[in-house]
N, C-alpha and C positions, 0 to 999 in steps of 0.2 A: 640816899644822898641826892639832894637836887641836881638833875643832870645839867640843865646849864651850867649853873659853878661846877661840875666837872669837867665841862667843855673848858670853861672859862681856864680853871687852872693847867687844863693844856695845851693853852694860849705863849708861844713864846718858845715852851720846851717840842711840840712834835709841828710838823707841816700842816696843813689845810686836809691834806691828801691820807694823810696817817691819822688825823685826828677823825675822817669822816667813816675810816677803814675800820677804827677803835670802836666809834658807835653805830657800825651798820647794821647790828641786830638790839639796836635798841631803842625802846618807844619815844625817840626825837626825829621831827623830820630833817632834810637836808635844809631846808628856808631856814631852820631855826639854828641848824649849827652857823652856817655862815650868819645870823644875826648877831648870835653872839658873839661870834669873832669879830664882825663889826665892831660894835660897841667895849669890844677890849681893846681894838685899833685906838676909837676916841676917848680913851680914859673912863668907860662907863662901867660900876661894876652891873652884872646884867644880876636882872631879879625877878621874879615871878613878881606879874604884879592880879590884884583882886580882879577877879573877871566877875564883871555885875551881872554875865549871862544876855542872854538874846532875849531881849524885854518882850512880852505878847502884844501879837499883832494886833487883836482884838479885847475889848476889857471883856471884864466877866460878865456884865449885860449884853452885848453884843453877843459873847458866847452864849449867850441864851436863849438868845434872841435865833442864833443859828439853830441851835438844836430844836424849835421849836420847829422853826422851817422847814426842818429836813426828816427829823423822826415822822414816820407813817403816814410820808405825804409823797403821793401818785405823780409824776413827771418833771422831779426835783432832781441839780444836778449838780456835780461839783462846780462846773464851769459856770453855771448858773449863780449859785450859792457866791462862788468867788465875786460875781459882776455886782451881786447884791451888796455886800459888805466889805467891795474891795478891797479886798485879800487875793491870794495864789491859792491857785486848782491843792496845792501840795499843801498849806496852810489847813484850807477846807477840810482836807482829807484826814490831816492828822490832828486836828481836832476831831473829827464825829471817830475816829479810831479808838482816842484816847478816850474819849466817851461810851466804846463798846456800839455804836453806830454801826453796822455797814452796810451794804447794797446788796438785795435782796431783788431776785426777780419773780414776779404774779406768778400765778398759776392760774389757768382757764378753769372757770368753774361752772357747767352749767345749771339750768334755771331749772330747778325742779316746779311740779303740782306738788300740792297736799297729796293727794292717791301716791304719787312715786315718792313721797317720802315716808308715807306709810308703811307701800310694795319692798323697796329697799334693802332694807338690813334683813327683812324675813326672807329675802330671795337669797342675800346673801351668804346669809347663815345655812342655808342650803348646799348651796355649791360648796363651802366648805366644810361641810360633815356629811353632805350624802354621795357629792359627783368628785371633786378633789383629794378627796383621800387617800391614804397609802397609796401614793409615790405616782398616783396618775398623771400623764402626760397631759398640758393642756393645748389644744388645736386651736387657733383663732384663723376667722377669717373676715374679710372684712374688702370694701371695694367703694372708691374714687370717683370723682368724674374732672376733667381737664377740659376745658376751654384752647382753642388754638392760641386767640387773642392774647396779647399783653397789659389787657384792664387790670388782672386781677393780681399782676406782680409789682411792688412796691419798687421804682426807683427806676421803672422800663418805660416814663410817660416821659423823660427829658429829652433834648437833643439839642446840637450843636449848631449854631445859624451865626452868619454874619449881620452886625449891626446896620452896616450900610444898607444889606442888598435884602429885597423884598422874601419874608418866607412865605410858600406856595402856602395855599390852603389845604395842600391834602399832606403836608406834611406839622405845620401848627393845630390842623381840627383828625383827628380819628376818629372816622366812624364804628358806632359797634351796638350790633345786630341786637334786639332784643331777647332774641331766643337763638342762640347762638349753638354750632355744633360742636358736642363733647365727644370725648375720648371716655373709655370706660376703662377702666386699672383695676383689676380684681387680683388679690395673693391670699394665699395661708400663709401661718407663722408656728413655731413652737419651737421651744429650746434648743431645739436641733437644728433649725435651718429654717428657708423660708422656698415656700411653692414656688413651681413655674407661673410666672403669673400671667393673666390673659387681657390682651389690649386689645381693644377694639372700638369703631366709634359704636354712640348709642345716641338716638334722635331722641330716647323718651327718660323724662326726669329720671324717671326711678328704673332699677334692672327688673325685669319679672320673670317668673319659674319658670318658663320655657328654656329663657337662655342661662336660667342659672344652673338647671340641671345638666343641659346640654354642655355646656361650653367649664363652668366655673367645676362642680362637682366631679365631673372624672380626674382633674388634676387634681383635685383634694383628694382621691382615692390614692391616685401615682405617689403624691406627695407621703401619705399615711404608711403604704405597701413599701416606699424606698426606708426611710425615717425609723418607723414605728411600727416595724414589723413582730417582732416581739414584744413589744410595750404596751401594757394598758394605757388606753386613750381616753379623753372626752372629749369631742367637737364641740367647742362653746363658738354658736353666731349670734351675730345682735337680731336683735326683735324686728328686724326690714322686714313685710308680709312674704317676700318671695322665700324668707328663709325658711319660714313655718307654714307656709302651702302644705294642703293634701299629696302631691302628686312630690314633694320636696322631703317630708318623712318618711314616707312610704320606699323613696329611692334609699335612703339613708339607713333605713331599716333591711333592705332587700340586700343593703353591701356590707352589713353585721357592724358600722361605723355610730359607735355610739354617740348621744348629742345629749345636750341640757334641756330639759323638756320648758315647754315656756313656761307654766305657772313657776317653773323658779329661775326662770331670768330676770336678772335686775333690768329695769328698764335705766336707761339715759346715765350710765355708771362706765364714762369714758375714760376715767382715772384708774379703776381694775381693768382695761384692758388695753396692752402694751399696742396692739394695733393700732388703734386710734392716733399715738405720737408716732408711730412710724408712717401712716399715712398723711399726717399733719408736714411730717419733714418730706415725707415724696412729692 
């Protein structure tokens, strides 16, 4: 039965109060009871009347015209989208929804040679049928370099000044050093946990074997001996020269810590190795 005419016909025989008490677990709202009761006040009988629906905001060309805009196209945006076609952010939205549309973020991919696209999958296929097998633990390691400076942080180059009053030069220009001094951030990682890891500055681009056996390597022992003491291991490091140095094996060897021999490292395959995003987010 249509609930308003049952409102309606309880118009006269119960209160406002009883009548809202009668439909308070039922799919009418309170605006609607008292409408009806309104309109029984003024002689109206109350009736559903044809709802023509919420007309599109957009014609079907226009929808098309969006979707054309917005399917697998690079720095495209709701807010955008809506300024285009003026429409609401919420509009945009639930069209490209209703079109199976949604928002997708990149993934960094890098630039391979022909040789490492070659090298690749044969290295890969490697690790996983000769060095990853039954149940072996994998070691990564992997190491940073930080700038003191605030060049290289997105959103650290603003600041606040008044209109009237003149801003200093040394606070509108920052200067910054060509060859500026880094901090060195070296850790391991593996399903268990992650190394003590070792900070220190470093004057030269790259780390070399000296201080990677020195300083980096004994904590990857600690790290291995706390962790991985009964566990089969494999130390997979990326291809840096200090990683595959003579005097870099030979330690590695000497502390029974087994590694991925290079002919089957994949070179430049930062997507197989979960250190990479973790140093990306450090």
């Amino acid at each position: 039965m249509n609930l308003r005419k049952s409102v309606a016909n309880c118009f006269g025989e119960l209160s406002s109060t009883e009548i809202l008490r009668v439909f308070k677990n039922k799919p009418i709202s309170r605006a609607t009871i008292f409408n009806v009761l309104k309109e029984c006040r003024e002689g109206k009988l109350p009736e559903n009347k044809k709802k023509s629906g919420r007309p599109p905001q957009l014609s079907s060309r226009a929808t098309k015209s969006l979707l054309s805009s917005a399917e697998n196209k690079v720095g495209q945006s709701t807010r955008r989208l809506s300024r285009k076609f003026g429409v609401s952010n919420v509009t945009i939205h639930n069209i490209l929804k209703k079109n199976n549309i949604f928002y997708r973020k990149r993934k960094r991919a890098p630039k391979y040679t022909l040789k490492q696209l070659e090298k690749i999958p044969k290295c890969c296929r490697a690790l996983r049928d000769k060095h990853f097998a039954n149940g072996t633990f994998i070691v990564l390691d992997d190491e940073s370099y930080f700038t003191f400076s605030h060049h290289e942080l997105s959103g650290n180059d603003g600041f606040y000044t008044d209109d009237i009053k003149v801003t200093p030069n040394n606070v509108k220009f920052s200067g910054k050093e060509k060859f500026e001094p880094k901090v060195l951030v070296w850790c391991a990682i593996s399903s268990k946990g992650i190394s003590t890891p070792l900070i220190r500055p470093n004057k030269s681009k790259a780390i070399n074997h000296d201080i990677y056996i020195s300083e980096c390597l004994p904590k990857l022992k600690r790290f291995v001996e706390k962790h991985h003491s009964q566990d089969e291991i494999m130390f997979w490091p990326d291809l840096a020269s200090s990683h595959y140095a003579k005097e870099t094996l030979n330690w590695l060897t000497r502390q029974n810590i087994p590694f991925v021999p290079k002919k089957d490292n994949p070179p430049n395959v930062p997507q197989a190795r979960p250190i990479e995003n973790f140093c990306s987010v450090l």
